[in-house]
CHARMM-style PDB file with segment names, atoms N, HN, CA, C and O in Angstrom:
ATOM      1  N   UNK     1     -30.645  48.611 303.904  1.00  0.00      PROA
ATOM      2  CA  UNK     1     -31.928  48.781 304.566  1.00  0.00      PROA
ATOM      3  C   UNK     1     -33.049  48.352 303.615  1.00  0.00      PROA
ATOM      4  O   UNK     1     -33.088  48.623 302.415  1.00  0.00      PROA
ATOM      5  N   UNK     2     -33.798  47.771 304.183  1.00  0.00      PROA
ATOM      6  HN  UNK     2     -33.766  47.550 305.157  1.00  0.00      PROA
ATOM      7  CA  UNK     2     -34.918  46.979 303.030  1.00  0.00      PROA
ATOM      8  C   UNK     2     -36.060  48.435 302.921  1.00  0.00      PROA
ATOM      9  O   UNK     2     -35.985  49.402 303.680  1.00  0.00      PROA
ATOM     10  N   UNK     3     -37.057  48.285 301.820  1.00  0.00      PROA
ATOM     11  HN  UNK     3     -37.118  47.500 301.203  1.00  0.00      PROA
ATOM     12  CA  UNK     3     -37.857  49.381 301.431  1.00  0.00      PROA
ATOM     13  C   UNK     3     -38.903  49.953 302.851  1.00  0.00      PROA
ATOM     14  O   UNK     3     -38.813  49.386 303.940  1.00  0.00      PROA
ATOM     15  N   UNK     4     -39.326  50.472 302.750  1.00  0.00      PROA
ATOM     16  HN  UNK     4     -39.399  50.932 301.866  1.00  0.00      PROA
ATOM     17  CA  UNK     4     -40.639  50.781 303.836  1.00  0.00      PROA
ATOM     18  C   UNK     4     -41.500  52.147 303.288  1.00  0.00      PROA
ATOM     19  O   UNK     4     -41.194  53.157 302.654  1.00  0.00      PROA
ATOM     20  N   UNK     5     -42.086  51.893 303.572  1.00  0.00      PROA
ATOM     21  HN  UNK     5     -42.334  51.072 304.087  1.00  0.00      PROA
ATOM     22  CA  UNK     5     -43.497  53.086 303.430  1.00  0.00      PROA
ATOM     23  C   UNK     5     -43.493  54.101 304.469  1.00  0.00      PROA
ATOM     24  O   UNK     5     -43.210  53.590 305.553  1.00  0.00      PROA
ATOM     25  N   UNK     6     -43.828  56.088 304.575  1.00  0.00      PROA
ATOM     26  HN  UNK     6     -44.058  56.503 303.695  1.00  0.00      PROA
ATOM     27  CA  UNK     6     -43.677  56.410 305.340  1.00  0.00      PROA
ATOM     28  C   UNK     6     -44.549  57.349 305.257  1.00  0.00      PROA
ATOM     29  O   UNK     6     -44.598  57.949 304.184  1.00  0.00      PROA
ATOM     30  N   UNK     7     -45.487  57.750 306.353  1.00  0.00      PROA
ATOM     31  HN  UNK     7     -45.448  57.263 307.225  1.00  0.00      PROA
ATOM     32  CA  UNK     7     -46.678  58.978 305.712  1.00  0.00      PROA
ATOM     33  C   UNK     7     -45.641  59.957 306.487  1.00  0.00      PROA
ATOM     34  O   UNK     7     -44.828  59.581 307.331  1.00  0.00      PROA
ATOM     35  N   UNK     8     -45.833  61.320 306.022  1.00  0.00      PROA
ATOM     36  HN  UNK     8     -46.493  61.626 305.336  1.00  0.00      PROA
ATOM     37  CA  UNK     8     -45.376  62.916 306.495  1.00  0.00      PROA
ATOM     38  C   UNK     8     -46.773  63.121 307.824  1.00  0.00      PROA
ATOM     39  O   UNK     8     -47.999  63.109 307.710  1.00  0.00      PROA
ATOM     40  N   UNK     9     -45.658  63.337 309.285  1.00  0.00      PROA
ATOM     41  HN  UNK     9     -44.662  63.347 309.378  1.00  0.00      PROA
ATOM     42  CA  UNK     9     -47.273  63.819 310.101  1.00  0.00      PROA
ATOM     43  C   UNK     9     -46.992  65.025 310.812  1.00  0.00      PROA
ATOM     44  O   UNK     9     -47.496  65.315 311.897  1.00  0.00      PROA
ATOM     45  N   UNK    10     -46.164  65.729 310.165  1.00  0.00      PROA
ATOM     46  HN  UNK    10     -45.755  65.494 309.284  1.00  0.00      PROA
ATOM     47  CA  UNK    10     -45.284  66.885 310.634  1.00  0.00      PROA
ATOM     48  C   UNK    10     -44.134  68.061 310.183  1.00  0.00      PROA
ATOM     49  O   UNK    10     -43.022  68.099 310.710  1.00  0.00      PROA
ATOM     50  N   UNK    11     -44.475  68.797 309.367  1.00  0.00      PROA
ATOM     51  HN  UNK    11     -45.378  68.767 308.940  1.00  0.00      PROA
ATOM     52  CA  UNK    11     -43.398  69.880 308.782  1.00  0.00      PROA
ATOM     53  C   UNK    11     -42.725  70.565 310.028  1.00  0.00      PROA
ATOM     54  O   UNK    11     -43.400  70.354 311.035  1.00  0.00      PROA
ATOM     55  N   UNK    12     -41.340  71.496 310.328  1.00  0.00      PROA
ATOM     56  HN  UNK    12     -40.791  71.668 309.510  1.00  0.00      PROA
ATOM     57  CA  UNK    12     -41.104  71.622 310.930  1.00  0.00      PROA
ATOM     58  C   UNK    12     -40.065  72.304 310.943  1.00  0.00      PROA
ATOM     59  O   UNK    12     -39.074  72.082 311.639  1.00  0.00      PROA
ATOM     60  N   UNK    13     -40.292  73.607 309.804  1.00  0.00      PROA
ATOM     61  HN  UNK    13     -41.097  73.787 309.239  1.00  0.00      PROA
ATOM     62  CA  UNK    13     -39.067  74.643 309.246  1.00  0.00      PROA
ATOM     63  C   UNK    13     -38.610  73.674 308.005  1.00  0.00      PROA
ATOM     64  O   UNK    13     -39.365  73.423 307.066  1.00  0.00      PROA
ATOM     65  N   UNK    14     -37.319  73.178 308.118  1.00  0.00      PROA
ATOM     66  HN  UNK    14     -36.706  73.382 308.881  1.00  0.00      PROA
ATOM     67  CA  UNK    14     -36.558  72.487 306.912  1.00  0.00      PROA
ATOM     68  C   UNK    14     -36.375  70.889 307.080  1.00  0.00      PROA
ATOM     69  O   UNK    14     -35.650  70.276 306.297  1.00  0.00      PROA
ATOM     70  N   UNK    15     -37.190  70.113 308.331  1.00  0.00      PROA
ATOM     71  HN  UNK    15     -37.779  70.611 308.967  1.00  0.00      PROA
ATOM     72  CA  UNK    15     -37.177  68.854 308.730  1.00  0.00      PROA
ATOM     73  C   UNK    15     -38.736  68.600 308.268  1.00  0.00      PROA
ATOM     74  O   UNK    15     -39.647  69.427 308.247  1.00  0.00      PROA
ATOM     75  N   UNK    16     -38.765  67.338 307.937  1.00  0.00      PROA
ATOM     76  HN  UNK    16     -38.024  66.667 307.953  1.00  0.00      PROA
ATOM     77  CA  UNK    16     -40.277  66.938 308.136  1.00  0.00      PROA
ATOM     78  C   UNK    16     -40.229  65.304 309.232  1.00  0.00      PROA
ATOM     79  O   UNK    16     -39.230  64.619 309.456  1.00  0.00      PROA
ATOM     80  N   UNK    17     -41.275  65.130 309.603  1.00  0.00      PROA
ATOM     81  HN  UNK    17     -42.086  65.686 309.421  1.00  0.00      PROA
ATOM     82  CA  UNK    17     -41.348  64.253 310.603  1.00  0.00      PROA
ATOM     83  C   UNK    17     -41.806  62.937 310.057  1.00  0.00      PROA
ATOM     84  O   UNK    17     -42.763  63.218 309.337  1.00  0.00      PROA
ATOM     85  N   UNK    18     -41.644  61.861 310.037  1.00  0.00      PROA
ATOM     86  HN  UNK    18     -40.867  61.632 310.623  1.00  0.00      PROA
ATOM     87  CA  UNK    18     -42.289  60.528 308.946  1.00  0.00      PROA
ATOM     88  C   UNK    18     -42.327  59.617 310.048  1.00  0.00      PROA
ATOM     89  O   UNK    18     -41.576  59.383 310.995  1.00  0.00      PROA
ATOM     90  N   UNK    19     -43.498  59.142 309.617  1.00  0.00      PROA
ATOM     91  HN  UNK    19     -44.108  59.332 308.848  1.00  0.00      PROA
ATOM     92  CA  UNK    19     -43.679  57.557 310.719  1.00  0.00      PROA
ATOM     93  C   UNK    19     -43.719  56.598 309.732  1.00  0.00      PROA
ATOM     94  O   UNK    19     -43.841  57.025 308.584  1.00  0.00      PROA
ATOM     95  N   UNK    20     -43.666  55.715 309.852  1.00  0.00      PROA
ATOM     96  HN  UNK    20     -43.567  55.368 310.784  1.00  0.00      PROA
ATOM     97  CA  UNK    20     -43.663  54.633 309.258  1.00  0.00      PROA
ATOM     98  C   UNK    20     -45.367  53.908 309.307  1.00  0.00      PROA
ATOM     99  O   UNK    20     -46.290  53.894 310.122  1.00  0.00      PROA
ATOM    100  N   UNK    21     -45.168  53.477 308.227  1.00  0.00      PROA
ATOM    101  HN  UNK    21     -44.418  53.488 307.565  1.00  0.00      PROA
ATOM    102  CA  UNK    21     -46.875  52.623 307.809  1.00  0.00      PROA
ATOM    103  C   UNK    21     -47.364  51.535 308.838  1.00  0.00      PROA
ATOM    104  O   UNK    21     -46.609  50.563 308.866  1.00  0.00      PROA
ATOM    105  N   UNK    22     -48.310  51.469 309.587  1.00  0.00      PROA
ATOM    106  HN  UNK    22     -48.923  52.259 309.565  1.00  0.00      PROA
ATOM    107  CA  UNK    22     -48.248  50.366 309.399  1.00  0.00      PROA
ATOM    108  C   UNK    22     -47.769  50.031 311.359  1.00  0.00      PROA
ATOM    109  O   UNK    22     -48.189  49.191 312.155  1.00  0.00      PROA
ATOM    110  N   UNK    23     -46.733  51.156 311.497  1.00  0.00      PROA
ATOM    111  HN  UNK    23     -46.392  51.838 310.851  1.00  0.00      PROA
ATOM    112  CA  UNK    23     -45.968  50.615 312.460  1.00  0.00      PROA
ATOM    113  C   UNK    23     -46.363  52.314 314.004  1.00  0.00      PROA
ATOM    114  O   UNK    23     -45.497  52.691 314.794  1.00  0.00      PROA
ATOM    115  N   UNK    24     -47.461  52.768 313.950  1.00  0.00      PROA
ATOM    116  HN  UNK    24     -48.165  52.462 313.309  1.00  0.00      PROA
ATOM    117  CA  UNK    24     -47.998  53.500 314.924  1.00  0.00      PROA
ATOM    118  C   UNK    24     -47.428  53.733 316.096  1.00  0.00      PROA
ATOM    119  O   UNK    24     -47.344  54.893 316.497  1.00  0.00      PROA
ATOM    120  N   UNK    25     -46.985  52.769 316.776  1.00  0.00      PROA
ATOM    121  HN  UNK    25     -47.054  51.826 316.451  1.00  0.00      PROA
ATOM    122  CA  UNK    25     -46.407  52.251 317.741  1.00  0.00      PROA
ATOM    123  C   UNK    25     -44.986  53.155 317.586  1.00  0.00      PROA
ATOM    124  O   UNK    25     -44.788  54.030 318.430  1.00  0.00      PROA
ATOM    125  N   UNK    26     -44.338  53.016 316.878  1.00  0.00      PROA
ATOM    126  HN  UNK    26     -44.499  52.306 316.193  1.00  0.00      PROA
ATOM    127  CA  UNK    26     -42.931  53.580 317.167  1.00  0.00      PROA
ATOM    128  C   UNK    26     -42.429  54.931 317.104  1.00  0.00      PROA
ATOM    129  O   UNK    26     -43.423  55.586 316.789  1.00  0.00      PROA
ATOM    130  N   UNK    27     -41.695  55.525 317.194  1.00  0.00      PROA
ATOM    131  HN  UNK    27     -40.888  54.993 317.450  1.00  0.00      PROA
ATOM    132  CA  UNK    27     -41.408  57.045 317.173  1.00  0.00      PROA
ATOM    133  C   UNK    27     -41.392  57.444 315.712  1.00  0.00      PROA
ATOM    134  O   UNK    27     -41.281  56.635 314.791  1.00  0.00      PROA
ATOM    135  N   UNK    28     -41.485  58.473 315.602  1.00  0.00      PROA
ATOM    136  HN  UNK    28     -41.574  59.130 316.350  1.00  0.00      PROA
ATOM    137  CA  UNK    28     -40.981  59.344 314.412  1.00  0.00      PROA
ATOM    138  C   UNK    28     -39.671  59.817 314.065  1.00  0.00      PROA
ATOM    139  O   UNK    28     -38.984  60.360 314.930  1.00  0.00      PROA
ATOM    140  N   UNK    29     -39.157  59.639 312.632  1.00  0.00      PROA
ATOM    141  HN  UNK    29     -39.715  59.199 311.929  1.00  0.00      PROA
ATOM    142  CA  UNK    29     -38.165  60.091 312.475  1.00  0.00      PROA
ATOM    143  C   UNK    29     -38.143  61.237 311.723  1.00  0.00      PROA
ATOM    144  O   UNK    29     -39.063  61.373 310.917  1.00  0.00      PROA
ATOM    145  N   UNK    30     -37.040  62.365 311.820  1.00  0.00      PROA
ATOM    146  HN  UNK    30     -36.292  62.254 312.474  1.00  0.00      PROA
ATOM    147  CA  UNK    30     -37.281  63.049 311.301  1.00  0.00      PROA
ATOM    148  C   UNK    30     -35.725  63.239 309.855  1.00  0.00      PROA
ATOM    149  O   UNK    30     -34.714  62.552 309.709  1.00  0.00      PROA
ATOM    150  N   UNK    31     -36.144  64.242 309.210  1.00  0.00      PROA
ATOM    151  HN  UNK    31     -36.965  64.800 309.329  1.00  0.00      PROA
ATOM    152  CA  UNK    31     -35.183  64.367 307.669  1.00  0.00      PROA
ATOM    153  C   UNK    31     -35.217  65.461 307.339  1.00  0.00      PROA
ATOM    154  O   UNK    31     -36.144  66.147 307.770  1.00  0.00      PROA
ATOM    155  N   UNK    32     -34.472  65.910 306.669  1.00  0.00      PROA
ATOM    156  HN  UNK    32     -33.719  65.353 306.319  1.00  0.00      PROA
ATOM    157  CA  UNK    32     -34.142  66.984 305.722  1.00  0.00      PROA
ATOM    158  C   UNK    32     -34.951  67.355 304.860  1.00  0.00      PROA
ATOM    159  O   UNK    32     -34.970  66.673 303.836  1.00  0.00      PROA
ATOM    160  N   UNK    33     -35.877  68.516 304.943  1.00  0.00      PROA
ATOM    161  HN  UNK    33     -35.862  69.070 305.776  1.00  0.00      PROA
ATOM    162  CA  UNK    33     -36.460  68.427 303.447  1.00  0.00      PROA
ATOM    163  C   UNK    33     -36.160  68.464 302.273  1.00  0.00      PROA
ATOM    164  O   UNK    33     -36.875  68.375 301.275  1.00  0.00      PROA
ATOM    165  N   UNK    34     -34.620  68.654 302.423  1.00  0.00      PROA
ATOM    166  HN  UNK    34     -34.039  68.727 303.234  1.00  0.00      PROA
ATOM    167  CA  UNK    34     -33.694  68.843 300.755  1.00  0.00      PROA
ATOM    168  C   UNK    34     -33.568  67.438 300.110  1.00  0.00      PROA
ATOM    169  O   UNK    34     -33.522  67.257 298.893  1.00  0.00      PROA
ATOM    170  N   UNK    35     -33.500  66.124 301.373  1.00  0.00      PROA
ATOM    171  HN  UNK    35     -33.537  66.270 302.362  1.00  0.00      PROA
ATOM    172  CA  UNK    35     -34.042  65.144 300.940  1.00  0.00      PROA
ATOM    173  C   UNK    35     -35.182  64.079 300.480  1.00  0.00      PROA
ATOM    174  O   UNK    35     -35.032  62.859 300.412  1.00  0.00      PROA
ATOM    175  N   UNK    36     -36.165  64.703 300.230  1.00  0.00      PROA
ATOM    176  HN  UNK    36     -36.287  65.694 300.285  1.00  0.00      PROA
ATOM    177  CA  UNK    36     -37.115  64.151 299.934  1.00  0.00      PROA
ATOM    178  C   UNK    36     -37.421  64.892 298.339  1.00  0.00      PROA
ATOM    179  O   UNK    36     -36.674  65.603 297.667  1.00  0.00      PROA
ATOM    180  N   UNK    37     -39.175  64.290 297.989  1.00  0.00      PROA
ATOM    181  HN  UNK    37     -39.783  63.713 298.535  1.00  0.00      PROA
ATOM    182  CA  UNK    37     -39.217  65.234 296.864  1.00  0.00      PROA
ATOM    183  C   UNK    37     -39.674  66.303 296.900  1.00  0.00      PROA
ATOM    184  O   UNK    37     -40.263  66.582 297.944  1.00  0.00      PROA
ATOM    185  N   UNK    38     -39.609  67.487 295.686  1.00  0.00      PROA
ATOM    186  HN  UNK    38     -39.131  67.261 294.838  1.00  0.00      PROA
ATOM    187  CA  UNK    38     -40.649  68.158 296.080  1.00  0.00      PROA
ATOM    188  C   UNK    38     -42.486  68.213 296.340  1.00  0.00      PROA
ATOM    189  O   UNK    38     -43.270  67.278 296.181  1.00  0.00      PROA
ATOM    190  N   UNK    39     -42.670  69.048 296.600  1.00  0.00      PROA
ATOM    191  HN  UNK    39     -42.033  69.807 296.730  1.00  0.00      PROA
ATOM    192  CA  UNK    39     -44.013  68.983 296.794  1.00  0.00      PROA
ATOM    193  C   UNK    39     -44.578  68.187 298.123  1.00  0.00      PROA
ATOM    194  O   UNK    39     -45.795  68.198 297.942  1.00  0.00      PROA
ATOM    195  N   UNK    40     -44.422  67.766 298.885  1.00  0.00      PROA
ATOM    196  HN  UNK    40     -43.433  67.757 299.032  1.00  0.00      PROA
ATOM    197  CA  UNK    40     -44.628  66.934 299.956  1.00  0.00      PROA
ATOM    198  C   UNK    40     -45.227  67.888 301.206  1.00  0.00      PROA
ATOM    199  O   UNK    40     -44.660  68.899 301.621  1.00  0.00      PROA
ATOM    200  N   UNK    41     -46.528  67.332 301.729  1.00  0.00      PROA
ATOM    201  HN  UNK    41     -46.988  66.511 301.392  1.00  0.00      PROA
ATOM    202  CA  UNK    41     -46.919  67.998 302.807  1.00  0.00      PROA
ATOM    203  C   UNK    41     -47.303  67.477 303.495  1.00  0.00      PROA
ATOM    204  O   UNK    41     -47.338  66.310 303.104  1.00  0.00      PROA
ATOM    205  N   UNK    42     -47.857  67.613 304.847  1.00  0.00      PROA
ATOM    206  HN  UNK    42     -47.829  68.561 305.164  1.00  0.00      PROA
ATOM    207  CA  UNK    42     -48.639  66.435 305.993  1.00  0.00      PROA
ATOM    208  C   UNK    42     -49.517  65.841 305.167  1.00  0.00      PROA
ATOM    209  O   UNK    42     -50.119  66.271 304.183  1.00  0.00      PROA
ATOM    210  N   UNK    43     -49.506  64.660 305.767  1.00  0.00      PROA
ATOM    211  HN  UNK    43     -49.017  64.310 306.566  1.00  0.00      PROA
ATOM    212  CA  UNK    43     -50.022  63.281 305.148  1.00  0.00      PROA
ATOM    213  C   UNK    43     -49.794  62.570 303.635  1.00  0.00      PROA
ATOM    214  O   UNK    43     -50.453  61.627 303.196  1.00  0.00      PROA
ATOM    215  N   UNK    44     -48.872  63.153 303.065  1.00  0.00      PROA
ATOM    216  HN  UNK    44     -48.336  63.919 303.421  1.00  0.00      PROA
ATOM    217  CA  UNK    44     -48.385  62.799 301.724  1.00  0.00      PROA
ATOM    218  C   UNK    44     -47.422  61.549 302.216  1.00  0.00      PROA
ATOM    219  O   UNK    44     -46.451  61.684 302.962  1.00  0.00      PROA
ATOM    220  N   UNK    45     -47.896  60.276 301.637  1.00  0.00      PROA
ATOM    221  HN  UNK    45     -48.684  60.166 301.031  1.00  0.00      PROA
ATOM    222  CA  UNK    45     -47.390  58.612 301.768  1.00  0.00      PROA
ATOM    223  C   UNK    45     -45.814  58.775 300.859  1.00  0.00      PROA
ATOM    224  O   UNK    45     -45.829  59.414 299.807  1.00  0.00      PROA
ATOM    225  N   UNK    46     -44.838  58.310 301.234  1.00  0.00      PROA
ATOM    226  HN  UNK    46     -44.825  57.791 302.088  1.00  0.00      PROA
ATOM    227  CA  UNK    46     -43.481  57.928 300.516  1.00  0.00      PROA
ATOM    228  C   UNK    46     -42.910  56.688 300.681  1.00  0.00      PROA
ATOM    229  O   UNK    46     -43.327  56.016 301.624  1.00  0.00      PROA
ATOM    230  N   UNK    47     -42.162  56.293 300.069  1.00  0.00      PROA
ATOM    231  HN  UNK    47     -41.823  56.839 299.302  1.00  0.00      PROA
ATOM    232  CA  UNK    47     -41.359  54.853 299.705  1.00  0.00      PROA
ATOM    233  C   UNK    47     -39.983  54.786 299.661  1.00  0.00      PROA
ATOM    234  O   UNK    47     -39.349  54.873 298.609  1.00  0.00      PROA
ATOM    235  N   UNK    48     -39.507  54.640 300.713  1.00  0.00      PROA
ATOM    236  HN  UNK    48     -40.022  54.569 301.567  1.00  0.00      PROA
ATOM    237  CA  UNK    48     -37.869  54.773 300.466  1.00  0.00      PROA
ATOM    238  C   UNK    48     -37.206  53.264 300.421  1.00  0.00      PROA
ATOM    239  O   UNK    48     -37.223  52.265 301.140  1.00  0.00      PROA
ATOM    240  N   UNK    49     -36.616  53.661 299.179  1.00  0.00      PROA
ATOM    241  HN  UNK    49     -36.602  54.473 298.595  1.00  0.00      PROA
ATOM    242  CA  UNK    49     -35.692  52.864 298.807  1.00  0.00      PROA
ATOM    243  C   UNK    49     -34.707  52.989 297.961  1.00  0.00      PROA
ATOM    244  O   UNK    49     -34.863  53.547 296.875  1.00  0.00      PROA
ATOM    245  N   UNK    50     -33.171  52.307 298.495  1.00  0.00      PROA
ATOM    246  HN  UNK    50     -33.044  51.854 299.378  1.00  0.00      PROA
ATOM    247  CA  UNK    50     -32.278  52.644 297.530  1.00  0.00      PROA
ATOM    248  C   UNK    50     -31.597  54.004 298.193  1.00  0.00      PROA
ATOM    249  O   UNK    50     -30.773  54.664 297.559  1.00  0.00      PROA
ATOM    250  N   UNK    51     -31.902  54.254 299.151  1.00  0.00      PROA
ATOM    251  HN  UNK    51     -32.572  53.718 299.665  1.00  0.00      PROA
ATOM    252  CA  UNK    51     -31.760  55.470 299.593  1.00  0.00      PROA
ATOM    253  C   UNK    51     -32.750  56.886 298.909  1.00  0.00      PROA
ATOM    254  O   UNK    51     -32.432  58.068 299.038  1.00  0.00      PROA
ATOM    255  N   UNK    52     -33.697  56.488 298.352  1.00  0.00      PROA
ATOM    256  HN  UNK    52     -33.955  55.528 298.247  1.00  0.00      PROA
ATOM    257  CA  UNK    52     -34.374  57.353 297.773  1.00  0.00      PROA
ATOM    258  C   UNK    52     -35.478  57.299 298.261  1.00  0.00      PROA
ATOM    259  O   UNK    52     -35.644  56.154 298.683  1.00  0.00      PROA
ATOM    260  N   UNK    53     -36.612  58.113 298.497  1.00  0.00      PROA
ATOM    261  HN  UNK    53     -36.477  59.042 298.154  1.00  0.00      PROA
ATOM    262  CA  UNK    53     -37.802  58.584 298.840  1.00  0.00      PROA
ATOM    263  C   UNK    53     -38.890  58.751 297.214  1.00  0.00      PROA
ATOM    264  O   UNK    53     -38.161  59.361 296.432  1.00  0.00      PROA
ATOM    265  N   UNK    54     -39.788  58.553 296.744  1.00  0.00      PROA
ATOM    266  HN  UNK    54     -40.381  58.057 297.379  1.00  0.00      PROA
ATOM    267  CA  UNK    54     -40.701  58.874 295.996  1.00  0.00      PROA
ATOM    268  C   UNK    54     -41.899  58.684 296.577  1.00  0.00      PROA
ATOM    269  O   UNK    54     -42.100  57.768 297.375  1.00  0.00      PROA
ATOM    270  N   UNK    55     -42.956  59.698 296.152  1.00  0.00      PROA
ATOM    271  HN  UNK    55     -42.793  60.442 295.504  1.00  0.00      PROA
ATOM    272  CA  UNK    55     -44.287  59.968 296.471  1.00  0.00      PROA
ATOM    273  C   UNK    55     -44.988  58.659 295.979  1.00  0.00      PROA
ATOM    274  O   UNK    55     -44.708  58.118 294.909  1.00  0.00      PROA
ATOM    275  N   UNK    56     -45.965  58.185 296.898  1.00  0.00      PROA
ATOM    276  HN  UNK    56     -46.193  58.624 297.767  1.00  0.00      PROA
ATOM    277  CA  UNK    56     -47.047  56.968 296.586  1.00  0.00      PROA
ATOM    278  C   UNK    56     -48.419  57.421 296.564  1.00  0.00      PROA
ATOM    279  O   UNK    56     -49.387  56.769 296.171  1.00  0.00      PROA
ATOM    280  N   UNK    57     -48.412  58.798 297.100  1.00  0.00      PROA
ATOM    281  HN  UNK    57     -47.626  59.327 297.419  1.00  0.00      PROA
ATOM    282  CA  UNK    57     -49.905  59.087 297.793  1.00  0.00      PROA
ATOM    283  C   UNK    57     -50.183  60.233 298.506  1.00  0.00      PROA
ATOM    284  O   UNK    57     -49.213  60.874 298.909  1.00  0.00      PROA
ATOM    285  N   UNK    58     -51.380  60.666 298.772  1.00  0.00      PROA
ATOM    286  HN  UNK    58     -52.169  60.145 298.444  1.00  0.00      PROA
ATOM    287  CA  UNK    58     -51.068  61.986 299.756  1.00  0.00      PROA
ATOM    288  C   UNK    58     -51.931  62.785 299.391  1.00  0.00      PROA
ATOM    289  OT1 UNK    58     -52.003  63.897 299.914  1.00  0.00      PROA
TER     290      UNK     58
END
């Protein structure tokens, strides 16, 4: 899977909700919060790649 950018627009118990940058239009996906990093809250920007998530912004 190639990299992409993803803002947080939704916590949701132990899921958080991520849209993608850029791309408004499409649904939200949602994840695990055990997978991401810590500290992350609505509107905090991430970068996944590699299978990894790191903070860009927020």
């Amino acid at each position: 899977m190639e990299p992409r950018d993803y803002e947080v627009i939704k916590i949701e118990g132990e899921y958080a909700y991520l849209r993608e940058i850029g791309r408004e239009d499409e649904d939200s996906i949602f994840i695990a919060m055990a997978l991401l990093p810590q500290g992350i809250d609505v509107g905090t920007k991430l970068h996944y790649e590699m299978l990894e998530y790191t903070i860009i912004g927020g």
